[in-house]
C-alpha positions in Angstrom: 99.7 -124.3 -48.0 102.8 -123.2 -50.4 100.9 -121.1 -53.1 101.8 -121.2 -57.0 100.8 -117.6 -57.3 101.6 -114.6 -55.5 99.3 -111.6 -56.5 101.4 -108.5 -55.0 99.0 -105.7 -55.0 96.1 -108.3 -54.9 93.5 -106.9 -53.0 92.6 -103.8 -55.8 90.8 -103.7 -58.8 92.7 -105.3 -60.9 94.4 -108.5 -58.6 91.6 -109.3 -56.4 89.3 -110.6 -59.6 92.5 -111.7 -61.0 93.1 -114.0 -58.0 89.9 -115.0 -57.2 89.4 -116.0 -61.1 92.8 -118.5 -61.0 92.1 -119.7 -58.0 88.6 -120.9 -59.1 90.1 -122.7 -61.4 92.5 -124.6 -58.8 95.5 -123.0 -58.5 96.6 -121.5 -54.8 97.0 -118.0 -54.7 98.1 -116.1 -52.1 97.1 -112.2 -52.2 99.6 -110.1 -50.8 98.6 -106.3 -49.9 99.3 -104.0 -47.1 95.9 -102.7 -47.4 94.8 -104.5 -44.2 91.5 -103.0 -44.3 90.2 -104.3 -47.4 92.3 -108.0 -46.9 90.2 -108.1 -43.7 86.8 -108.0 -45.9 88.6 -110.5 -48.4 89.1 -112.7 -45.9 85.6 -112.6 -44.3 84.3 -113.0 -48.1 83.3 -109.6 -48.7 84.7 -107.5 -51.9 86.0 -104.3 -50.7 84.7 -102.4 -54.0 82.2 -103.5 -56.3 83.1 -105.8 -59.4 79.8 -108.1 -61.2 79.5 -111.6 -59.7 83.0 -111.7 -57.8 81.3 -111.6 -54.7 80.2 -115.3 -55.3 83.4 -116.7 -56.7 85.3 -115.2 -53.7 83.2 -116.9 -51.5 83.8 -120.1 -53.0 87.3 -119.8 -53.0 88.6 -117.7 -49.9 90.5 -120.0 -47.3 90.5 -123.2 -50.1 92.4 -122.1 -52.5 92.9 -118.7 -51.9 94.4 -117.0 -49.2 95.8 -113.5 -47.7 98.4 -111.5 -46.1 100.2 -108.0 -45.6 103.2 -109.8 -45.1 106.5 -109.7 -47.9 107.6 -113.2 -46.7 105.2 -114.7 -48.6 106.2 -113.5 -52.1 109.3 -116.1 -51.6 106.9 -119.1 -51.5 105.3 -118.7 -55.1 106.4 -119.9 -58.3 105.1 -117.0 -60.1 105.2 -113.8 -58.6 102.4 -111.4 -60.2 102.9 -107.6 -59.6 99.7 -105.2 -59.7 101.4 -102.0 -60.2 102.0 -99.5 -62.8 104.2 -96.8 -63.4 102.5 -93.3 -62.6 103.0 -90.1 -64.2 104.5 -86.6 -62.0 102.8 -83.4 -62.1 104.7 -82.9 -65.3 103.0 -86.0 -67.4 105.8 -88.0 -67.4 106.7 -91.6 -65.9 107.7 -91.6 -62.7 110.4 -94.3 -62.9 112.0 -94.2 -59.1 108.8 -95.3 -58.1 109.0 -98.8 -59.5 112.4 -98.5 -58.7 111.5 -98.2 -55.0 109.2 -100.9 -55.2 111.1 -103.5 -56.3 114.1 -102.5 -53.9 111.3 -103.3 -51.1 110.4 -106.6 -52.5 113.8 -107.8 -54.2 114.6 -109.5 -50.5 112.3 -111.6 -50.7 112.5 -113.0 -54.6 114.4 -116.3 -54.9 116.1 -117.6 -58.0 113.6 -119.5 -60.6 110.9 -117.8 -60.1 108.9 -116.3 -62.8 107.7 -112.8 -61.9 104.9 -111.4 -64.3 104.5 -107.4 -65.0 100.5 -107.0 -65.3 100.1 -103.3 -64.8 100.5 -101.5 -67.5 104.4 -100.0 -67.8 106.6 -97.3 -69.6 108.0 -98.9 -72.8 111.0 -100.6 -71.7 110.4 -101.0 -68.4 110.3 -104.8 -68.3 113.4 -105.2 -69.7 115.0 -102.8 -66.9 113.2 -104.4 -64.4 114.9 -108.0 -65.9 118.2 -106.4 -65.1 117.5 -105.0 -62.0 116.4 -108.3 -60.4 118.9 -110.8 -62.7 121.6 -108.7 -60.8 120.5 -109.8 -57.5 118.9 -113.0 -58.7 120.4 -114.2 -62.2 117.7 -116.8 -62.7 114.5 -115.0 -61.8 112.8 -114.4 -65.2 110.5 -111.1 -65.9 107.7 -111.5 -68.4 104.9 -108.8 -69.0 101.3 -109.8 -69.3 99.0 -106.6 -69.3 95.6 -107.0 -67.9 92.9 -105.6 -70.8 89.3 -105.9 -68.8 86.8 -103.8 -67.8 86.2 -102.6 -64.4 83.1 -104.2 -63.7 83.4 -107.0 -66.4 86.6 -108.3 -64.8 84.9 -112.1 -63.9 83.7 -112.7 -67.9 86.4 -110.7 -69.5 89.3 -112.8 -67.7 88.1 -115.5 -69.3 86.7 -114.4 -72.5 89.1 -112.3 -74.2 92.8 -113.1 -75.5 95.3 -112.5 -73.1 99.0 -111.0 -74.1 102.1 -112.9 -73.2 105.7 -111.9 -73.8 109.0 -111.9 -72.2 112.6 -112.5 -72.7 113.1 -116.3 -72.0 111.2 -119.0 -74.3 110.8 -121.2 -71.2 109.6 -118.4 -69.0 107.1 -117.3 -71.8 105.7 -120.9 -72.2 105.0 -121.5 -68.7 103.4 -117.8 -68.3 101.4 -119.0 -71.2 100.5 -122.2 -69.8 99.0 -120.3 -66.7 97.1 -118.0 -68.4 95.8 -120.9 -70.4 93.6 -121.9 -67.3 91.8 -118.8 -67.5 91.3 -118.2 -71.5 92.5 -120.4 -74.5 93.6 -117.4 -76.9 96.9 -116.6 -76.0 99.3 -114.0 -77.9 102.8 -113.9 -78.4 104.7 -110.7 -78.8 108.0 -109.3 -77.6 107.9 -107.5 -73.9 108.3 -103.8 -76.1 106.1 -105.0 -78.0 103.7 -106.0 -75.7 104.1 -102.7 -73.7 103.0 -100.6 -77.0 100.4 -102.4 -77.9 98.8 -101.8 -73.8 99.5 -98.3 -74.1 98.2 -97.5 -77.9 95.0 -99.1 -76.9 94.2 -97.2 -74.0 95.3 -94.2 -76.0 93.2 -94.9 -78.8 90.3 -95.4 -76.6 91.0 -92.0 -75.0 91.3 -90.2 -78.4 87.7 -91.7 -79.9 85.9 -90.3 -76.6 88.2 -87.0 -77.2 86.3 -87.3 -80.6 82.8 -87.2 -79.4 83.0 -84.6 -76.4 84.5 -82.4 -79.1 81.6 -83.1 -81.1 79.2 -82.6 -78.4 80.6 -79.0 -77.7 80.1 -78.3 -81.4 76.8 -79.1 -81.3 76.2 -77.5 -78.3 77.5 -73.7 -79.2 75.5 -74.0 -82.3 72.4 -74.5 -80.0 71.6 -78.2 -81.6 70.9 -81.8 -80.1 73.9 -83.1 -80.3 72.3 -86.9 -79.8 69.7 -85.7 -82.2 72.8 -85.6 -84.7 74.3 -88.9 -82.8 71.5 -91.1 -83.4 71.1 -89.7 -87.3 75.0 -90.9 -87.6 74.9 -94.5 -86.2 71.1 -95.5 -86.8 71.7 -99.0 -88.8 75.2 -97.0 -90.4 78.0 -99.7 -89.9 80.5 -97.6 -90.5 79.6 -95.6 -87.4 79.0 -98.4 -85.0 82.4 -97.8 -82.4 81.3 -93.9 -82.2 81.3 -93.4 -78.7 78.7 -90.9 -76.4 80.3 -88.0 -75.2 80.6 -88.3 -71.5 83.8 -87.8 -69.1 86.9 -89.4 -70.0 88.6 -90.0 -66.6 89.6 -93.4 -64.4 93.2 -94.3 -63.6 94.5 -95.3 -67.4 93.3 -93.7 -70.0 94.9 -90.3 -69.1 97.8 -91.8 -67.7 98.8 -93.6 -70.5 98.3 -91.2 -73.2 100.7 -89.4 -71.3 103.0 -92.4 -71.4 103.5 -92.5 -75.1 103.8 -88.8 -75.5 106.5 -89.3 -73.5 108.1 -92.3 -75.3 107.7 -90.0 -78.4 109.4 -87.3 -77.0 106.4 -85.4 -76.6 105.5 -86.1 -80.8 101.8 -87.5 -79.9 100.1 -84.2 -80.6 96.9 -86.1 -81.2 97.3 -87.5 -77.5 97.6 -84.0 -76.2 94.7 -82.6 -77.9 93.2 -85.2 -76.7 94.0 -84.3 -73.4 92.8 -80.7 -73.4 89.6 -81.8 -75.0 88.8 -84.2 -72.7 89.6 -82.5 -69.5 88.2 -79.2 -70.7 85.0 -81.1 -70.7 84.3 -80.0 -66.8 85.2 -76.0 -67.8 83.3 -76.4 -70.8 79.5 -77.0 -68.7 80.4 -74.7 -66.3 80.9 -71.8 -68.8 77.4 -72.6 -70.7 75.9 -72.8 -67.6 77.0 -69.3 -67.5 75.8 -68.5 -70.6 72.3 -69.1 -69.6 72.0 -68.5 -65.5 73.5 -66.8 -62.7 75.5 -69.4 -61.8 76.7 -67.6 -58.6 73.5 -67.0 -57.1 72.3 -71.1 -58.0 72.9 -74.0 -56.2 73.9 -77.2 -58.1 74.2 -80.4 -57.6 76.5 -83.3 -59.1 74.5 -86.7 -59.2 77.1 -89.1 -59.8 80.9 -89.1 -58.5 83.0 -92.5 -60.0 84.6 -92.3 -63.0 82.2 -94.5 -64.5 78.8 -95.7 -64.5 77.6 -98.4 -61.7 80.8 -98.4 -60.3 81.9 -97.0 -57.2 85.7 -96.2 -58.2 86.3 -92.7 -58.4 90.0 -92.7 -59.3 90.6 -89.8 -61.5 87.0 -88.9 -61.7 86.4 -85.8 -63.1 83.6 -85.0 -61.7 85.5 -83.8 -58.5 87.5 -81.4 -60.6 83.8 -80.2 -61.8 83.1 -79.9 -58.1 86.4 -77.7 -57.6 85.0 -75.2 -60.2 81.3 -74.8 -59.1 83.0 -74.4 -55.6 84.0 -71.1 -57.1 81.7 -70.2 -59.5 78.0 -71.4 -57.9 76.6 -70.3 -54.2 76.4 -74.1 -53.2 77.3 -77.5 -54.1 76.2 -81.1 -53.6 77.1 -84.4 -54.2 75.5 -87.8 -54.5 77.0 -91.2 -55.9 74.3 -94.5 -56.0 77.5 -96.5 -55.2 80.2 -94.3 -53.6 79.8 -94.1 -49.4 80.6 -90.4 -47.8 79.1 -88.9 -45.3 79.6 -85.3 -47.1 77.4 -86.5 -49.8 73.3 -86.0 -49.9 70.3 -88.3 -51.4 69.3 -88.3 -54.8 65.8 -87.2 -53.3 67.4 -84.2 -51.5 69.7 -83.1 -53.8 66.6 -82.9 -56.6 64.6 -80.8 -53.6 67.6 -78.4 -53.0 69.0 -77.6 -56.9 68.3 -75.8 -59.3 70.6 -77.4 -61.3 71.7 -80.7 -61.2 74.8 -82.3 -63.4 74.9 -86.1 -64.0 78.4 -86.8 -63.6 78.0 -90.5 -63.6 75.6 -92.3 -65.4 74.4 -94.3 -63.0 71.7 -96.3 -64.6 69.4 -95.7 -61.6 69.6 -92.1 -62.8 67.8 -92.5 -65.7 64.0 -93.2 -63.8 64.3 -90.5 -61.2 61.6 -87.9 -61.5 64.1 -84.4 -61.7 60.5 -82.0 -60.8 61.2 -80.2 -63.8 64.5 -78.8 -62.4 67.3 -78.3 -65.1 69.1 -81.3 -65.8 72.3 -81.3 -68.0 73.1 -84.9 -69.3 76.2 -84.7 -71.4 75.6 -88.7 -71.8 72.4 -89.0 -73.1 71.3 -90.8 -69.8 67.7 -89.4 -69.3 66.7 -88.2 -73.0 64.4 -90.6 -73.6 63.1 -90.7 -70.5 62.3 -87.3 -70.9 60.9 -87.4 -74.5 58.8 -90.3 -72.6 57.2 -88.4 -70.1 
């Protein structure tokens, strides 16, 4: 069956809900990935990560309306060619441009003229339009238009169709028909220019990045001054509107919000100072537990455990978790170190149960919500997110 859609990078995070969501609602999708591995549990129905009530939908779908492959030809038979990939950032912070370029070299063979290929990743300012005249030279009527993806990992099924989706691009008619397929996934659809677009991706992320820089800043306040910080937390925000989006301190990781930040320091010539402090707030976070943890024990003769490894709680994505840069540090500074995730599979890690039996201190890098009824045996727990406080004050 010729496919309307072509989800290139389909099988990830962000495509497979993507896919499965349009082609719920009738269109034919064709995922194409050269992860063979996880398109072989797509195909049998089975997610290869975990994302809330896909599981279902794919099911539903898989072999009707939507359909797989890890080979290029296919790209050639879509109207609209969606790309899942963004541009990443060197060991230097800044946007690794021949990467896309490389990309779309691979892939350019196998465009044709009309179709409509749609940036969803998020991208360097300016990159849509240079990816226009990369393919217009090959191809002058393939249109580019950039529609960033804005859910939640783990709220990809709701959000998809619950919250406004960003359209822009250079050609009216190429805009109005992206628009029109968006439209059979949410009815609020906005207009802005492809730059425009791009910024507006990129300042969210890196606004959501400085808030959380915000409150672990806060929480190390608190800390060195000996005080409950969520004593403070819950004084600020209890029925006090004007502190409703103050976020819990917790780490500030995953594959975006970093990256990003890092993206318009770059487009402002490295200006974004806040972005930067940001940065070294945020990522100090790890160094900062370690070094009260030294304050208070000797640290080199303890072993500790990390409970939790994603980036994020009841998710098993650890892509730029930081609790495995905590892990590189208590490699050095503790006698032994163990790890546990409720979601993440790896034969290295331990139990919950055995990891409580063999620490004597255990750091909740996730919050898992599991984590919060686990009985710790009075071990020393430290929860920078607030996950077991009242579970404690309970008991």
């Amino acid at each position: 069956m010729r496919s309307e859609i072509c989800i290139i990078g389909g099988g990830g995070h962000v495509g497979l809900p993507l896919s499965i969501a349009f082609a719920g609602g009738g269109k034919v999708v064709t995922i194409y990935d050269i992860n063979t591995k996880n398109l072989q549990k797509i195909e049998n129905g089975n997610l290869p990560f975990y994302e809330k009530d896909a599981e279902e939908k794919l099911q539903s779908v898989i072999g009707k309306t939507l359909f797989t492959s890890d080979s290029p030809e296919v790209i050639s038979e879509a109207d609209f060619v969606i790309v899942i990939i963004g541009t990443p950032v060197d060991e230097h912070l800044n946007p690794r441009f021949q990467d896309m370029k490389n990309f779309f070299d691979t892939i350019i063979p196998y465009l044709r003229d009309g179709q409509i290929l749609i940036l969803r990743s998020t991208v360097y300012p300016g990159l849509t339009e240079k990816t226009r005249k990369i393919l217009q030279s090959k191809y002058p009527n393939i249109e580019v238009c950039f529609c960033p993806e804005r859910i939640a990992e783990g709220e990809a099924m709701r959000e998809l169709h619950s919250l406004p989706q960003i359209v822009s691009g250079f050609n009216d008619t190429a805009v109005k028909k992206s628009a029109e397929l968006f439209k059979s996934l949410t009815e609020d659809i906005i207009y802005l220019s492809p730059l425009e677009a791009e910024l507006a991706k990129l300042f969210t992320n890196s606004w959501r990045y400085i808030q959380f820089a915000i409150a672990n800043q806060f929480y190390m306040i608190a800390e060195n001054s000996g005080l409950d910080f969520y004593k403070i937390y819950d004084a600020m925000t209890f029925n006090y509107p004007r502190a409703k989006g103050f976020p819990k301190p917790g780490w500030t990781a995953g594959p975006c919000l970093f990256k990003d930040t890092m993206q318009i320091s770059a487009f402002a010539k490295n200006n974004f100072f806040l972005g930067h402090s940001a940065m070294l707030i945020n990522e100090g976070l790890p160094n900062f537990i370690i070094d009260n943890l030294k304050k208070g024990s000797d640290l080199e003769f303890a072993t500790v455990g990390i409970l939790g490894m994603a980036f994020k709680a009841d998710s098993d994505d650890k892509r730029e978790s930081l609790s495995y840069k905590l892990k590189k540090i208590l490699e050095i500074e503790a006698k032994n170190v163990y790890c546990s995730d409720a979601y993440i599979k790896d034969e290295r890690f331990i139990s919950e149960d055995k990891m409580i039996e063999k620490c004597d201190i255990i750091i909740i890098g996730a919050p898992h919500k599991r984590y919060k009824q686990l009985d710790y045996k009075n071990k020393e727990v430290i929860d920078i997110w607030g996950l077991i406080s009242l579970t404690n004050d309970e008991k």
